[in-house]
C-alpha positions, 0 to 999 in steps of 0.5 A: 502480528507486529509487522508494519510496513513503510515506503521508500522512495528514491532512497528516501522514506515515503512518509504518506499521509492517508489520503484519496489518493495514496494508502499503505495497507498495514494487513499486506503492505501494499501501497495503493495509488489511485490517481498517479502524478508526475512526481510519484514516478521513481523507485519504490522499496518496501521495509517491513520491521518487526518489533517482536525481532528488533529487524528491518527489512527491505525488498527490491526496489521497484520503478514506477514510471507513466504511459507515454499513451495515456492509456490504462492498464488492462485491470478489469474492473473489480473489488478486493476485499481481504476481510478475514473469516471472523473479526472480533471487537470489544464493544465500544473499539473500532475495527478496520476493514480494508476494501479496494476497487479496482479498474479501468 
């Protein structure tokens, strides 16, 4: 509790506005891209702060760049949901559950 996670990109941070393309997942700070373009090819950081310490963190950079082939990875299709054993809501407020497909 506490964590939350922001990009960099190129040395620069990546302010991303949720949209059907690009996701920052806030459960595991995973950043999702489901369509990749020219000009997200770059280095990628991961900062992870925590309010409860007053810390920031960054990880290793790491390269994005495109197939030259056009060809796709090999990920066969499937779903990732990482929905805990139990969710609890007050009435009336709003939860979020994060649910990914995945695939070729």
């Amino acid at each position: 509790p506490g964590l939350s996670y922001t990009w960099i990109f190129n040395n620069n941070t990546l302010y991303l506005q949720e949209d059907s393309r690009r996701f920052v997942s806030q459960a595991t700070g995973n950043l999702y891209l489901a369509k990749v373009e020219p000009w997200d090819v770059g280095n990628y950081t991961c900062a992870v702060s925590s309010a409860a310490a007053q810390r920031r963190v960054r990880g290793p950079p790491t390269a994005l760049t495109l197939r030259g082939d056009g060809a796709m990875g090999e990920y066969e299709p499937k779903i990732e949901v990482r929905f805990p054993d139990t969710t609890y809501a007050a009435e009336g407020s709003s939860v979020r559950l994060e649910c990914f497909a995945l695939g070729k």
